[in-house]
C-alpha positions as CSV (number, residue, x, y, z in Angstrom):
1,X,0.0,0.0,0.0
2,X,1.6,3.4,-1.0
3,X,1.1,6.9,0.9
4,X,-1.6,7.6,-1.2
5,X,-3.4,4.6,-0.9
6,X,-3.0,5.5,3.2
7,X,-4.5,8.5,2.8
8,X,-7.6,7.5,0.9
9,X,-8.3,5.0,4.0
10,X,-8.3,7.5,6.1
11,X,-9.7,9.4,4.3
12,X,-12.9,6.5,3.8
13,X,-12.5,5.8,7.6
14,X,-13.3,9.7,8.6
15,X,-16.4,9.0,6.2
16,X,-17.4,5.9,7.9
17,X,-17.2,7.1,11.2
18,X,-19.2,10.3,10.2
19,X,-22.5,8.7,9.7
20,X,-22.0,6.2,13.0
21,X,-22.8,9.3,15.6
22,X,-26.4,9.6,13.4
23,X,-26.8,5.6,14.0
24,X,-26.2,5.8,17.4
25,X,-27.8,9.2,18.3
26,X,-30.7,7.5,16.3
27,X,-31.1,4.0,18.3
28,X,-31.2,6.0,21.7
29,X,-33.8,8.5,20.8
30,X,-35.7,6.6,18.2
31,X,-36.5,10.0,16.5
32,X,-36.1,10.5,12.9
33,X,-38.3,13.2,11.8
34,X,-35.6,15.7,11.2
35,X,-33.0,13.7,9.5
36,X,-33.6,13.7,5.7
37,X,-34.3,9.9,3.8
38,X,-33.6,11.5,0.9
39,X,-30.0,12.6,1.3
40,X,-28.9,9.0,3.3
41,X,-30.7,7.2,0.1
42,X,-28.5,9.5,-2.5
43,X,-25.5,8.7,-0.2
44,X,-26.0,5.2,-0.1
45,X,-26.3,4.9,-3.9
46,X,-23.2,7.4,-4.2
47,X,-21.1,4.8,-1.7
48,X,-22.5,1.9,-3.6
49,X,-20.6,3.2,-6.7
50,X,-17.6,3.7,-5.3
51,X,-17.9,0.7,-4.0
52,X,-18.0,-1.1,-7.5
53,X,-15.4,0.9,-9.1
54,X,-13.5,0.3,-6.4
55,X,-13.8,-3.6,-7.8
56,X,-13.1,-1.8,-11.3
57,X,-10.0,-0.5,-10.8
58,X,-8.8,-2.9,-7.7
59,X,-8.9,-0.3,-4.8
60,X,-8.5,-1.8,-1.6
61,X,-9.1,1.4,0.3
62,X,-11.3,2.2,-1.8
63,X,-13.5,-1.0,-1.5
64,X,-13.6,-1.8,2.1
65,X,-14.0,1.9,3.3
66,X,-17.2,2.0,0.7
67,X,-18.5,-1.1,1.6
68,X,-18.7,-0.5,5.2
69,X,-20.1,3.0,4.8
70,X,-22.4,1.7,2.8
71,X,-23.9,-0.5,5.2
72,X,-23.7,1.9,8.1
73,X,-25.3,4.0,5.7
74,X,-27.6,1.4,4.9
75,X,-28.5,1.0,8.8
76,X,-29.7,4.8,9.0
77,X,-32.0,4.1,6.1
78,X,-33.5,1.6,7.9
79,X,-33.9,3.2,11.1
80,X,-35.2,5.9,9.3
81,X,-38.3,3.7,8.0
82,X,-38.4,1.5,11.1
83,X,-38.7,5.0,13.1
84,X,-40.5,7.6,11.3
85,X,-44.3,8.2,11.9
86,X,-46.6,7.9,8.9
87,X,-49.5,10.2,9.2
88,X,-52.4,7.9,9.5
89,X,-55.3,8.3,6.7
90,X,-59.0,8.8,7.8
C-alpha cells in the first residue's frame, strides 16, 4: 500500500465514522423526523458506486471503506423507516 493509498483509507475511515454518531444518536432516541431519507438514500447509492469501481480499478481502500459506509449507511436508512411516523389516513 503506498502513501496515497494510506490517505484515501483515512480518508474512507473519517467518512465511515461520520454517519456512525447519526446511528447511534438514532437507536437512543428513536426519533427521525428531522433527518432527511432523501440525502442518506443519495448517499448510499453514491457509496454503492464507489464501491463497484473500487472492484473496477482494484482499490483496496477504496472497497472496504465504501462497503462499510455503505452499510452503516444502509443502517440509518432503515432506522429511518423502522422509526419515522406515517401520518395515518381517515
Amino acid at each position: 500500500m503506498d502513501k496515497f493509498q494510506i490517505v484515501a483509507m483515512i480518508a474512507g475511515i473519517m467518512v465511515v465514522f461520520s454517519t456512525l454518531p447519526q446511528v447511534s444518536k438514532t437507536l437512543k432516541t428513536k426519533k427521525v423526523e428531522e433527518l432527511s431519507l432523501a440525502m442518506f438514500l443519495l448517499l448510499l447509492g453514491a457509496q454503492t458506486i464507489w464501491f463497484f469501481y473500487g472492484f473496477h480499478i482494484h482499490d483496496i481502500a477504496i472497497i472496504l471503506t465504501n462497503g462499510i459506509s455503505a452499510l452503516v449507511v444502509a443502517t440509518n436508512v432503515g432506522l429511518i423507516l423502522k422509526y419515522r411516523k406515517v401520518p395515518v389516513k381517515k
